[in-house]
C-alpha positions in Angstrom: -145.0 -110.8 91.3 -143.5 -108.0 89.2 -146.9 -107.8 87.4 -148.5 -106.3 90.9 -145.5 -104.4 91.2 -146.5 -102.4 88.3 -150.1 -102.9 89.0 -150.0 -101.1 92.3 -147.9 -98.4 91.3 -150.0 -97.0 88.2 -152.6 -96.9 91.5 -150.1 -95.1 93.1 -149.4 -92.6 90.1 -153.1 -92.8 89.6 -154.3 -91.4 93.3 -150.8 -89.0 93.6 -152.1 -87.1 90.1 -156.0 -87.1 90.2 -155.5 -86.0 86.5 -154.2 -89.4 85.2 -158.0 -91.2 85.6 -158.7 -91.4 82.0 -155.2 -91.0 81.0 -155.3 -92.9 77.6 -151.5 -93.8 78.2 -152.1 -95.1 82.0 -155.2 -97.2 79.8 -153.0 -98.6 77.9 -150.8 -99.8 80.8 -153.3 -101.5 82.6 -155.1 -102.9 79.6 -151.0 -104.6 78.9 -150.9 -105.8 82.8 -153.9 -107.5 81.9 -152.8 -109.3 78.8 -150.1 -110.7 80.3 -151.8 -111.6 83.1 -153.8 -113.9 80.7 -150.5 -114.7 78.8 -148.8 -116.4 81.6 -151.8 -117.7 83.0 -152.1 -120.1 79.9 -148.2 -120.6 79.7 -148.2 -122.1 83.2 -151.7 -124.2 82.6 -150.3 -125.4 79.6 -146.4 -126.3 80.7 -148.2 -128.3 83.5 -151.0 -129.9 82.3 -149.5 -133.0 81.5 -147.9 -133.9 84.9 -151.1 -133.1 86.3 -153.4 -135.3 83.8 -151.1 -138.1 85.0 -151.3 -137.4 88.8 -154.7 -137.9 88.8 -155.1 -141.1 86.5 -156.6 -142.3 90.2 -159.5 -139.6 89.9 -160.9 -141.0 86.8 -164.4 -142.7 86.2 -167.3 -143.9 84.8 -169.6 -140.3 84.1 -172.5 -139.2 81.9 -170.6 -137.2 79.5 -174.6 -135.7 78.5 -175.0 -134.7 82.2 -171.8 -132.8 82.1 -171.8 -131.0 79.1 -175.8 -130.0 79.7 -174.2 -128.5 83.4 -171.4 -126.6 81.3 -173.6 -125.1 78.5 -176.3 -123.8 80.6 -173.0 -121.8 82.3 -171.2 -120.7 78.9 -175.2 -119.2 77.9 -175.0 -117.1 81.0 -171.7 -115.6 80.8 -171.7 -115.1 76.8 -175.0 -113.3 76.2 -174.3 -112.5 72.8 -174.5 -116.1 72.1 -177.5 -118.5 71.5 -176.4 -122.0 72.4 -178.4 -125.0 70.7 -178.1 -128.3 72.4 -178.3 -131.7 70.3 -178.0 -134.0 73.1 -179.5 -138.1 73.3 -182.4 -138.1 75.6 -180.5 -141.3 77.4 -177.3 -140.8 79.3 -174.1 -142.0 77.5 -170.9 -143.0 79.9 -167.4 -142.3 79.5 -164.4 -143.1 81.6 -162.1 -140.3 82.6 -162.0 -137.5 84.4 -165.0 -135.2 84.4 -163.1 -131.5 85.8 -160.6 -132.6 82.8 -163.7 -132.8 80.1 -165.2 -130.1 81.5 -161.5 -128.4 81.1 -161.6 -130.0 77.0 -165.2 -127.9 76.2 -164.2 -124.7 78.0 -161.1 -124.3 75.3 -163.4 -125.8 73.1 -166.3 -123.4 73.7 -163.8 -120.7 74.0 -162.4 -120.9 70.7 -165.8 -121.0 69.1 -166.9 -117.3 70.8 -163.8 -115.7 69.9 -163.9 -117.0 66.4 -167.5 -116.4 65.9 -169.8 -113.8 64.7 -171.4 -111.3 67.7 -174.7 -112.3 68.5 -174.3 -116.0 66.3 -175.4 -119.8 67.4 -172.7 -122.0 68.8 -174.4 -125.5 68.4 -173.2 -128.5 70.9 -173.9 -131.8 69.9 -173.9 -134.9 71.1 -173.4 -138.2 68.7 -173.4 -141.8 69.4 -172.2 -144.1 66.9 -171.4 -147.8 66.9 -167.6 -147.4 68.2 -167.5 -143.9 69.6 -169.3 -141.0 71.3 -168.6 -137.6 69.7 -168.8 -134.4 70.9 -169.1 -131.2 68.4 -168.7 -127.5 68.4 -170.0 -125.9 65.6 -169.2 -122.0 65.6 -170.9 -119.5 62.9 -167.8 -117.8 62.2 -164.8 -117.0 59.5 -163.4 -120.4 58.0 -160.3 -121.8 59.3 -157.3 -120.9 56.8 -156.0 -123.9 54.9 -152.9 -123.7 56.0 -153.5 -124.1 59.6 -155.8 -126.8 58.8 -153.0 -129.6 60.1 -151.8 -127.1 63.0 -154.3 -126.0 64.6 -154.3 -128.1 67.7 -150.2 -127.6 68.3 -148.9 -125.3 70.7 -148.8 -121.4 69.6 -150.4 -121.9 66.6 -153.5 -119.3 66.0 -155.4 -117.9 63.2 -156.1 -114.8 65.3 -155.1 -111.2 64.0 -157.0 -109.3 66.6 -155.5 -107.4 68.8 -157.7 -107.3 71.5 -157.7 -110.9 72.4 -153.9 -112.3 74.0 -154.7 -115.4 71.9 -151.4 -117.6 71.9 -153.3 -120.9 70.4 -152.3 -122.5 74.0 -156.2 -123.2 73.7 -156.6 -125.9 71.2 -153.2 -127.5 72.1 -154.7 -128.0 75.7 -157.9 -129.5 74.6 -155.9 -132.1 72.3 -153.9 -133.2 75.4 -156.8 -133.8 77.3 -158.4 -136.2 74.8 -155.6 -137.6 74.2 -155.2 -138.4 77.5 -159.0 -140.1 77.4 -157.9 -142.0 74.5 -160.0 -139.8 72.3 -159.3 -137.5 69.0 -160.1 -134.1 68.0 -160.3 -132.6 64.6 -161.4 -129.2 63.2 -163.1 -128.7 60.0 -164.5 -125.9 58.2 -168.7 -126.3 58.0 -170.0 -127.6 54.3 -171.8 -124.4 54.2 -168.2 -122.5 54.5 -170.0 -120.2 57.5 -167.8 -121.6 60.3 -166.0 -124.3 61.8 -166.9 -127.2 63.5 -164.5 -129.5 66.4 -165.0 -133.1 67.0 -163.8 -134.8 69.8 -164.7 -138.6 69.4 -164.5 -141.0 72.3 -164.6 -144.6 72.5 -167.3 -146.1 73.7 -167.0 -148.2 77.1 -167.2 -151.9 76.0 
């Protein structure tokens, strides 16, 4: 891997000149490593997701999407401090059929997307709907708006509304959580919040007849 060719020989450079441990240039090096790290990490999860999703049409079932998506959220509280999650979830469980590592998969780009987009120490509310024909599921970020003209793009493949440099965000995030409920025969949308302080995604399922 060239990447851990030039990994291991800023160590190298690093233990040879003693000097060089809070070189801002060396820094900078290994901060880069690290974004592309994360760059072809996505590029390879997204240019195989779909032969994977249809390798393991066998591994789907029957699953209580509220079960799952409690399981996920108590995780995303502990890893993102900053952020208060509020759960709006149905007291009874609700089933879908598909394949629950592949859901779970659809709320961490999901989830993802709403703490980079969102305001330091803001609520991230996930809800839970059920109505007559479908199940929805909803992240609602407190955050900048999306821009109009990405309005219609953002779920296609390096599209993003990110200008900040510190975050390798290619839009690989969004694209991914599309294919996966299209897979499950389920849509996604993004809207901007009626009270213009953030967006909100809604990925509605159909309900198991």
């Amino acid at each position: 891997n060239p990447l851990n060719v030039v990994n291991s020989s800023l160590d190298y450079l690093e233990y040879q000149h003693k000097d060089l441990v809070d070189d801002k240039y060396l820094n900078r090096a290994r901060s880069g490593i690290f974004r592309l790290r994360t760059i072809l990490t996505s590029l390879t999860e997204a240019a195989n997701l779909k032969e994977a999703l249809h390798n393991e049409q066998s591994d789907e079932e029957h699953f209580n999407l509220v079960e799952l998506v409690t399981g996920c959220v108590d995780g995303y509280q502990l890893s993102n401090p900053s952020r208060a999650f509020v759960n709006h979830f149905p007291t009874s469980p609700l089933f879908i059929y598909g394949t629950p590592d592949r859901i779970a998969q659809l709320l961490d780009k999901l989830i993802d997307n709403a703490v980079q987009f969102g305001r330091e120490q803001s609520t991230i509310i996930v809800r839970i709907n059920e109505l007559p024909n479908s199940i929805q599921l909803s992240i609602i970020n407190d955050g900048t708006n999306l821009p109009t003209e990405l309005s219609e793009r953002v779920f296609d493949p390096m599209v993003s509304s990110s200008t900040d440099a510190r975050h390798s965000h290619l839009g690989l995030g969004l694209y991914i959580a599309r294919e996966i409920a299209e897979f499950h025969g389920a849509t996604v949308i993004a809207k901007n919040r009626a009270d213009a302080n953030g967006v909100e995604v809604t990925v509605s399922f159909k309900k198991n007849s």
